[in-house]
N, C-alpha and C positions, 0 to 999 in steps of 0.2 A: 467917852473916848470916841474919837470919829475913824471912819475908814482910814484916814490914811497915818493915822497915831497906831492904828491897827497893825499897821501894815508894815509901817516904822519900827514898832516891839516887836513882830515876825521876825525881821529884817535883820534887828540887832541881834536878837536872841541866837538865831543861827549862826551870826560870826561868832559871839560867843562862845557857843560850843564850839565851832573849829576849833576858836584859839584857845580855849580849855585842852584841848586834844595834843596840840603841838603850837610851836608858831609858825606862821605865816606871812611873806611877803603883802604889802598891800594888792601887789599882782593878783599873786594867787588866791587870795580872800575874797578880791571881787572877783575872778574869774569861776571860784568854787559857788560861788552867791550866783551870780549868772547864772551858772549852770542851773542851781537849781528853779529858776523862775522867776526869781527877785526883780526887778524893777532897776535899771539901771540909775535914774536918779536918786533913789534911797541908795542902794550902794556905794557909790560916791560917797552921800553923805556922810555915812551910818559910821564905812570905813575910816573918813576923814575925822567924826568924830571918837572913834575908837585910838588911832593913833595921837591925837592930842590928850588922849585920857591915858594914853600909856600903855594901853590894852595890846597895841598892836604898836609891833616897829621892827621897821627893818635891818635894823642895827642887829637887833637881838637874834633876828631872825639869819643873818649873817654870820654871826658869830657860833651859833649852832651848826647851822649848815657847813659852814667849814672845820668845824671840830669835828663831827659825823663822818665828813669824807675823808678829812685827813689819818681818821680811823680807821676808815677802808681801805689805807692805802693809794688814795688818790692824786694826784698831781694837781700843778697851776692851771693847766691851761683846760683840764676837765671838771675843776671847782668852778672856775670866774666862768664858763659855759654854761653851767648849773647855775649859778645864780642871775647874770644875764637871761637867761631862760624863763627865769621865774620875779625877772622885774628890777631885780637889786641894781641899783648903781655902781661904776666900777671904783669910783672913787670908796665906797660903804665897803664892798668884800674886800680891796686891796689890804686896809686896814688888818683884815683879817688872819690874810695869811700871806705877811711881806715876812716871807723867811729868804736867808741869803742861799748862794749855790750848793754851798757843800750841805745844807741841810737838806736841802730838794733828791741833792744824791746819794743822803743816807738814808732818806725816805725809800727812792728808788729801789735802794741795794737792798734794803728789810725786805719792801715790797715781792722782790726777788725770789730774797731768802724763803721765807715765806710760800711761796708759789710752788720755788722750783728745787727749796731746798741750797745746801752748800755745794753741788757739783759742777764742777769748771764747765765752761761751752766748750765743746773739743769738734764744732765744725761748723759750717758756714751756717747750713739751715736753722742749726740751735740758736747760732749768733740771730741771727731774721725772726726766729720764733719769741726770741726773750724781748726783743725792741718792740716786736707788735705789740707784745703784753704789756709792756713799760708805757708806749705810744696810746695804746687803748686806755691803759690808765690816766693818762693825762701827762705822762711828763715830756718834758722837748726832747729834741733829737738830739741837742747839746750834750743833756742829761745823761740820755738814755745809751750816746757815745762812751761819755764820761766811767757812766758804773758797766757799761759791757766790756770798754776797750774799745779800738777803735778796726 
């Protein structure tokens, strides 16, 4: 085996474990690989060959990612963030989580529940304080209209 078949089974072995770990955007695989010193032509590769072996895909890694946040409590516009961030295309997350309005706003209102409990807003600053929280989570102002009142 020559240096750079060396460097190659380095190379793969450590995507490997990532994606043993969790999954991974092909973003973030090569950006985790970069970081650690890897050779940006092997990565490419390595990645590219990982993804056609099935090891790696962003589909999957999409599909997680928004089950996870939508777990959290999180909104549209703070998931497709999160995965725009980390490489995903918007057509691959949309997939993910095209839910319609009134689901977004029972997310919201759990979300709420959740947070702040079942007690009405009884004044203006509470009303500002639950939006930020709704807003910071990800959900639109539509939304965040919708489950406060207006």
């Amino acid at each position: 085996m020559d240096g750079v078949d060396e460097r190659r089974a380095v190379v793969r072995d450590a995507a490997v474990r990532l994606l043993a770990r969790r999954e991974h955007s092909r973003f973030e695989l090569a950006r985790k690989l970069g970081s650690r010193g890897h050779p940006d032509d092997l990565i490419e590769e390595i990645v590219r060959n990982l993804t056609r072996a099935g090891l790696q895909s962003d589909e999957r890694f999409a599909q997680v990612f928004v089950r996870s946040a939508l777990g959290r409590g999180q909104g549209p516009l703070k998931i497709r963030a999160g995965l725009a961030e980390r490489g995903v295309d918007s057509a691959i997350a949309s997939v993910y989580f095209n839910l319609d309005a009134d689901e977004w706003s029972e997310r919201a209102a759990s979300a709420l529940r959740k947070r702040f409990g079942s007690t009405p807003v009884e004044n203006r600053a509470e009303w500002a304080r639950r939006a930020r929280f709704l807003a910071g989570r990800g959900f639109s102002s539509d939304v965040v209209a919708k489950v406060l009142g207006s």
